[in-house]
C-alpha positions in Angstrom: -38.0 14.8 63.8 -36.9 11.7 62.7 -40.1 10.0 63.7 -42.5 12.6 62.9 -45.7 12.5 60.3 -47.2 14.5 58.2 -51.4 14.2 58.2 -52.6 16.1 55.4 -56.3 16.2 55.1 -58.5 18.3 52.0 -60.0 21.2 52.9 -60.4 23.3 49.9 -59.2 25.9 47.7 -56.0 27.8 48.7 -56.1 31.4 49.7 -52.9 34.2 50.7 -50.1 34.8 50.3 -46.6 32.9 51.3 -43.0 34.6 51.1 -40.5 32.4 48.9 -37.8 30.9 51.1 -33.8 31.6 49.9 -32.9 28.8 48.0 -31.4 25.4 49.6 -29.3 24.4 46.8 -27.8 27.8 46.3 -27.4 28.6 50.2 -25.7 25.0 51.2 -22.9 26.3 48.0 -22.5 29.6 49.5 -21.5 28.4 53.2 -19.1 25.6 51.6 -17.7 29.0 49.8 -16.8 30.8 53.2 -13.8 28.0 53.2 -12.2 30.3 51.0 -11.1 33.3 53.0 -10.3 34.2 56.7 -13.4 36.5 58.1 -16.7 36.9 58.9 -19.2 36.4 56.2 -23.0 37.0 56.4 -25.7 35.2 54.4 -29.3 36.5 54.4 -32.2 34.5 53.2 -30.8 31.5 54.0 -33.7 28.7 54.9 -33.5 27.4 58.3 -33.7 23.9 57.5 -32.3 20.7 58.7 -29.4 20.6 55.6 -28.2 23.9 56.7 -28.3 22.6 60.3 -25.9 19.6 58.6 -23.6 21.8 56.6 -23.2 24.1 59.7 -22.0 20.6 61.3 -19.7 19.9 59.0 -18.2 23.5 58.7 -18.0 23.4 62.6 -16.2 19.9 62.4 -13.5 22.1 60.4 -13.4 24.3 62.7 -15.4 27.2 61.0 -18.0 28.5 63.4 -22.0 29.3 62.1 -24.7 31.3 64.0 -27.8 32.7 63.5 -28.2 36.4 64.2 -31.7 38.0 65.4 -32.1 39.7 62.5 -32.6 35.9 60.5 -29.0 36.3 58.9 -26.5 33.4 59.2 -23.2 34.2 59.9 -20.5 32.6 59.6 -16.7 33.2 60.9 -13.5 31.5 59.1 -10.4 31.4 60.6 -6.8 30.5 60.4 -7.1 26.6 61.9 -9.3 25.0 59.8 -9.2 21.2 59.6 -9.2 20.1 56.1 -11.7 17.1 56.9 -15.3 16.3 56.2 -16.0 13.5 58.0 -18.2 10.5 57.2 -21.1 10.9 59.8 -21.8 14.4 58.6 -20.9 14.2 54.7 -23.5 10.9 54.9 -26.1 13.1 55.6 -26.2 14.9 52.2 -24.1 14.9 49.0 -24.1 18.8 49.1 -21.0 18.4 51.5 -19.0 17.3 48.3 -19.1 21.4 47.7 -16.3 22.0 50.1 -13.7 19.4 48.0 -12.6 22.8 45.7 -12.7 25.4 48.5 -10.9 23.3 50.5 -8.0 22.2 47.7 -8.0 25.9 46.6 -7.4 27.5 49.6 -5.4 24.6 52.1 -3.8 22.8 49.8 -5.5 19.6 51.3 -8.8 17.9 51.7 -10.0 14.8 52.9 -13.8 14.6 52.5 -15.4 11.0 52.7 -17.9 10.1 50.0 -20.9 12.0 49.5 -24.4 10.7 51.0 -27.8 12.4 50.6 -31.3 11.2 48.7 -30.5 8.0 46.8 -31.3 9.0 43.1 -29.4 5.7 42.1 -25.7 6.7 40.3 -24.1 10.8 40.9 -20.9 9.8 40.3 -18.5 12.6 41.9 -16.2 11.4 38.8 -16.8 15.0 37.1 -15.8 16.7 40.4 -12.3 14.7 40.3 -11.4 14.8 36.5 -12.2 18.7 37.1 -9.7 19.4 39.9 -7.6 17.2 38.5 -7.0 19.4 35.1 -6.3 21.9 37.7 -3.0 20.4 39.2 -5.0 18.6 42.3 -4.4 14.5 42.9 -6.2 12.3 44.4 -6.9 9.0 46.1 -9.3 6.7 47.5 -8.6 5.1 50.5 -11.5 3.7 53.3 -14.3 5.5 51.8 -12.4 8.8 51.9 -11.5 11.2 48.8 -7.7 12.5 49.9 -7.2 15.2 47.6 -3.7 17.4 47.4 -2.7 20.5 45.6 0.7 22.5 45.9 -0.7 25.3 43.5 -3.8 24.6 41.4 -3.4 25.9 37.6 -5.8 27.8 35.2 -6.6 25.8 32.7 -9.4 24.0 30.0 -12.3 21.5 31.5 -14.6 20.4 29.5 -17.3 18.9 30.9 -19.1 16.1 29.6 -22.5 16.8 31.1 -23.4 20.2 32.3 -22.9 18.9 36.2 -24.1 21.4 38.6 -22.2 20.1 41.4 -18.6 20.1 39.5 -19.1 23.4 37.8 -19.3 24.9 41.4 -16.6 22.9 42.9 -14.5 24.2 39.6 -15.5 27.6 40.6 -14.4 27.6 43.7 -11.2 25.6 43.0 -10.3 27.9 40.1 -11.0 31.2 41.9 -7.6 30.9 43.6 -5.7 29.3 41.1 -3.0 30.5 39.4 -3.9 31.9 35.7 -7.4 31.5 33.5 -9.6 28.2 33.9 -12.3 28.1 31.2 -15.1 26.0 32.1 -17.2 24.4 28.6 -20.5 23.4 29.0 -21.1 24.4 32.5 -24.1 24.4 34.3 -26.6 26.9 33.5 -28.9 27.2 36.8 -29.2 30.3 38.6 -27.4 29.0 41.6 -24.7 28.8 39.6 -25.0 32.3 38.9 -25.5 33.2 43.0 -22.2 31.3 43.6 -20.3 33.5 41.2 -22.0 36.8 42.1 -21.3 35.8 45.9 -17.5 34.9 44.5 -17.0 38.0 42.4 -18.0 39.9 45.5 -15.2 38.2 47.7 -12.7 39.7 45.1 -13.2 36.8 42.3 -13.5 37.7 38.8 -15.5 35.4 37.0 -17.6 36.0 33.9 -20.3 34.0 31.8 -21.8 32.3 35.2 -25.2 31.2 34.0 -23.8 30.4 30.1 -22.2 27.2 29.0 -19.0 29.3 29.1 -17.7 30.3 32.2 -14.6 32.2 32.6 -12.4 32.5 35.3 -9.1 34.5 36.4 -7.7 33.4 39.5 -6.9 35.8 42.2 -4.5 36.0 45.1 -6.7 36.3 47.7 -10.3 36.7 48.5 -12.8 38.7 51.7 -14.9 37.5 53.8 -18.9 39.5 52.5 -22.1 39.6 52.9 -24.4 38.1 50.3 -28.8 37.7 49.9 -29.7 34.1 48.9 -31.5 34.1 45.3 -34.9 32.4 46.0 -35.7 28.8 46.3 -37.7 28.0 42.7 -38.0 24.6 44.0 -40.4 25.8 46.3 -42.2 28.1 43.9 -42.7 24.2 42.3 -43.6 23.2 45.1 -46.7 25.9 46.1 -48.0 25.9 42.3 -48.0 22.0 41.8 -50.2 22.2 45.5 -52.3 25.0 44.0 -53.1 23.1 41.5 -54.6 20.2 42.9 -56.5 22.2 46.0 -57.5 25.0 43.7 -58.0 28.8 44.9 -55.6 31.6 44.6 -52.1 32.5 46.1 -49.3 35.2 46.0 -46.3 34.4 46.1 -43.7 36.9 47.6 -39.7 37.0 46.6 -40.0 35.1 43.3 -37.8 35.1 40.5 -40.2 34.7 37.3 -37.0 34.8 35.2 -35.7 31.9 36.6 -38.7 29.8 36.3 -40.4 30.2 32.6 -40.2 26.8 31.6 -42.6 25.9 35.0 -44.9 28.8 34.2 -45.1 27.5 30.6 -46.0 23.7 31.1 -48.5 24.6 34.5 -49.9 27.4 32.2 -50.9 24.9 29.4 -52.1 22.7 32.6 -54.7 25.4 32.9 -52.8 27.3 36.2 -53.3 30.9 35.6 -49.6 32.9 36.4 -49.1 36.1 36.0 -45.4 37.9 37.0 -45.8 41.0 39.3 -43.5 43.4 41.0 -41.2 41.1 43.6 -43.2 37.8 42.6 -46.0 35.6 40.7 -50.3 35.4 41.5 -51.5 32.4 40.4 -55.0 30.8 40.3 -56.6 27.6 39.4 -59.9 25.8 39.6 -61.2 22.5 38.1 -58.9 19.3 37.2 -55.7 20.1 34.9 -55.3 19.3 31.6 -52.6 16.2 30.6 -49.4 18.0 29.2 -45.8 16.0 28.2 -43.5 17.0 30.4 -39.2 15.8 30.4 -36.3 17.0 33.0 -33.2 18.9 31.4 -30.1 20.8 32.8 -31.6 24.1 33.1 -32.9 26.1 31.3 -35.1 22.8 31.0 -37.5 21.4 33.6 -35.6 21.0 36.7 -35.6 17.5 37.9 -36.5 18.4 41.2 -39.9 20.0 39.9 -41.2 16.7 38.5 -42.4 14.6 41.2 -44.4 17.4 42.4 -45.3 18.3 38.6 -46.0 14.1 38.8 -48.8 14.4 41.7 -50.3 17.4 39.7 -50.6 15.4 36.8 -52.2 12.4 38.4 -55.4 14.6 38.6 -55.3 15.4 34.9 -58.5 14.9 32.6 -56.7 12.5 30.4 -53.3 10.6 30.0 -49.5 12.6 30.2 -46.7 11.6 29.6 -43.1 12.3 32.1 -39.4 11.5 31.2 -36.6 11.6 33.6 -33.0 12.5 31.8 -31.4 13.7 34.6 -31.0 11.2 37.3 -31.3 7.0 37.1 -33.9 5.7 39.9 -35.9 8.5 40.8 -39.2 7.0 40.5 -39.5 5.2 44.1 -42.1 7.8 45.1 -44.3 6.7 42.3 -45.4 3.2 44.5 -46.3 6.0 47.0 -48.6 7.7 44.5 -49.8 4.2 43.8 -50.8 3.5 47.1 -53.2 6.8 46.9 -54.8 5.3 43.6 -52.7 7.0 41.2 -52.3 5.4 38.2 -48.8 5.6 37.0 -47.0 3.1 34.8 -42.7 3.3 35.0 -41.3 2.3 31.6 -37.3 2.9 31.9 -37.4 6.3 32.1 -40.5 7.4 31.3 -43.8 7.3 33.3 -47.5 7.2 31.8 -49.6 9.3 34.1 -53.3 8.0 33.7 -55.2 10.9 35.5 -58.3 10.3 37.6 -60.7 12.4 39.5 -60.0 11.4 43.2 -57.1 9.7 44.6 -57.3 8.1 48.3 -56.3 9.1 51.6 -53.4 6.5 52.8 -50.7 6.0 54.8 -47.3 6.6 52.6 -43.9 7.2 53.2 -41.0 10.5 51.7 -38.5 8.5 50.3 -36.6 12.2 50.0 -37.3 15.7 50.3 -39.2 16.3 47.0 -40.8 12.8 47.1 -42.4 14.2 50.6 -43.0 17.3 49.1 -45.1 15.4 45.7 -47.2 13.1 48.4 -48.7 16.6 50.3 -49.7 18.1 47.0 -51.1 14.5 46.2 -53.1 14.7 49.6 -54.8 17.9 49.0 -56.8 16.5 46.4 -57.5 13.0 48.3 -61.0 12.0 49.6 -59.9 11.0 53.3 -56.6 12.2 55.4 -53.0 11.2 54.2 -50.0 10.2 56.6 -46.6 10.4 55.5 -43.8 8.8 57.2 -40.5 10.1 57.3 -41.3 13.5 57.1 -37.7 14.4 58.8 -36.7 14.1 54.8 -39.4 17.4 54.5 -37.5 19.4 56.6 -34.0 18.4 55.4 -35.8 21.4 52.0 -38.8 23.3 53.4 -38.6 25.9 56.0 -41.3 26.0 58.6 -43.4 23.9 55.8 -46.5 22.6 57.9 -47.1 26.3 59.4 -46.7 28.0 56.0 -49.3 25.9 54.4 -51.8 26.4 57.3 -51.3 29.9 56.7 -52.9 29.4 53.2 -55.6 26.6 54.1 -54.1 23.7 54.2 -55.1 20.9 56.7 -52.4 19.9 57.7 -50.3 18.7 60.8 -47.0 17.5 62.3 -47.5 14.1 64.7 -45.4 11.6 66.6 -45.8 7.8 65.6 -47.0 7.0 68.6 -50.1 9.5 67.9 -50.6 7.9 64.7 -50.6 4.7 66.1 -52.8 4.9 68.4 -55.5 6.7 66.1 -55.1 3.8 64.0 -55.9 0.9 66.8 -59.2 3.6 67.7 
């Protein structure tokens, strides 16, 4: 995988239907969550994609075995000699491993997890993760790259939080699940995977309320189950298909959708000139013709998620007129726009805003996924370019999408998965 390309070339409007994948960023959570209790947990509509394949590393490098079952679930068995370590060559890999610092504390007393890797967005501090489990009773140090953390008994208490941190809010609800008394969480997270790690916790025994609110409450229990849970579905991905729709045009279905979850999206693709319409279990959608320019800014949800914009980014750079994108969520995401640039998009960086200049054709070209939704923003870019597209580094693809080149031939896409030395040797013909 890791030296695999993507060549995307046009070939018209999109037609079918595709069934939503369970969401990565609420599945990876989950499985850090089975650190929690002895037993055999089951997780259905998890993606099989290569950060699960990572996180089911990393929970077999503490000795907590994963499988995958016939019928698609994962399951996953916890038992009584687990090894309070994450490891450096498999928390490099991606900063969702950071997730098993509170599980870990909350139910060993111990962790030692090395610093979190993952796509370089510039500065995540894991700051708000510490200060957290730190009002909790926990201490912790630094030493060789590796976060030693130690807890006799964690302790209910107040944490503020001064930014609604997704990844802090669920390692304080994990952490807080066990302790001992009521830990109020102020100005939380908001995003519905917040809301799948609490219903998945609650279901273990937890009792948590206000998951999905700036307010979450939580009374800590003695002791939690091992439970079966259904992954919420992946709205990155509903992104993902609408952004491509967009720019190829046509009609799709989308299967296993959460509208609820994703009304800011519907809003700004509506006034793009996407037609969406909520039905029973998901969305139809249609477009035809070049969008129209729109403002667009990432927020904590329930804002634009930053993940959506630079798919929302490559949409955009077909528009009939100038628009206007602000990152507020993450420093240094914007390496994927030289990409674009390369294809003849014309986007100006200024700080942390982008002018998108739209134009009526970008260019076939060879480019390269800086990170999963950077690869993700260069295919929907290539289904409106006048020659074939080859992206580089498409292991970064499959680190988010399931079974993504084969899901999009299934719709109309032209589009294939190729060694470099296939590539190369096109190239010199």
């Amino acid at each position: 995988m890791g030296v695999s390309r993507l060549v995307v070339r046009p070939a018209g409007p999109l037609r079918g239907e595709i069934t939503v994948q369970g969401a990565k960023n609420s599945a990876l959570k989950l499985m850090a969550a089975c650190v929690l209790a002895e037993g055999r947990y089951v997780l259905r509509n998890v993606p099989r994609i290569s950060d699960v394949d990572h996180m089911l590393a990393l929970l077999d490098a503490m000795r907590i075995s994963g499988r995958w079952r016939e019928d698609g679930a994962l399951e996953i068995v916890r038992g009584s000699d687990v090894v309070p370590e994450a490891p450096y060559e498999l928390v490099e890999r991606m900063r969702a491993s950071s997730a098993v610092l509170g599980p870990l504390l909350a139910a060993m007393g111990q962790a030692r997890v090395a610093m979190p890797g993952g796509d370089d967005f510039g500065s995540r501090p894991i700051d708000m993760h510490l200060h957290g489990l730190e009002a909790l009773g926990a201490e912790f140090s630094l030493t060789h790259g590796m976060i030693e953390g130690r807890a006799t008994q964690l302790r209910g208490t107040e944490v503020v939080l001064e930014y609604p941190s997704v990844g802090a809010t669920e390692n304080l609800l994990m952490a807080g699940v066990l302790a001992d008394g009521r830990t109020t969480v102020q100005n939380a997270a908001r995003e519905p995977e917040i809301a799948d790690l609490a219903a998945f916790l609650n279901r273990m025994g937890g009792r948590i309320l206000g998951a999905g609110s700036p307010t979450i409450t939580i009374d800590g229990v003695a002791e939690l189950r091992a439970v079966e849970h259904t992954v919420v579905p992946d709205r990155i991905e509903v992104a993902t298909l609408l952004t491509a729709l967009g720019v190829a045009g046509g009609e799709l279905t989308l299967r296993a959708v959460r509208p609820d979850h994703l009304d800011l999206l519907i809003d700004k693709l509506g006034r793009m000139g996407l037609r969406i319409s909520p039905e029973e279990g998901g969305l139809w959608a249609m477009a035809s013709g070049r969008p129209r320019p729109v403002d667009i800014a990432t927020l904590p949800y329930p804002g634009l998620a930053t993940d959506y914009l630079p798919m929302l980014v490559a949409l955009l750079a077909y528009a009939d007129g100038t628009s206007y994108a602000t990152e507020n969520v993450f420093s240094g995401r914007f390496r994927y726009v030289g990409e674009l640039a390369r294809m003849g998009a014309q986007v100006r960086v200024d700080g942390h805003h982008l002018v998108i200049d739209g134009v009526r054709r970008l260019s076939g070209a060879p480019v390269r996924a800086v990170d999963i939704r950077a690869g993700a923003a260069l295919v929907v870019a290539a289904l409106g370019a006048d020659g074939p597209t080859t992206i580089a580094d498409a292991h970064h693809i499959d680190r988010g999408y399931e079974h993504f080149v084969e899901r999009l031939r299934g719709v109309g896409v032209d589009i294939e998965r190729v060694d470099s030395e296939r590539v190369d040797s096109e190239r010199i013909d």
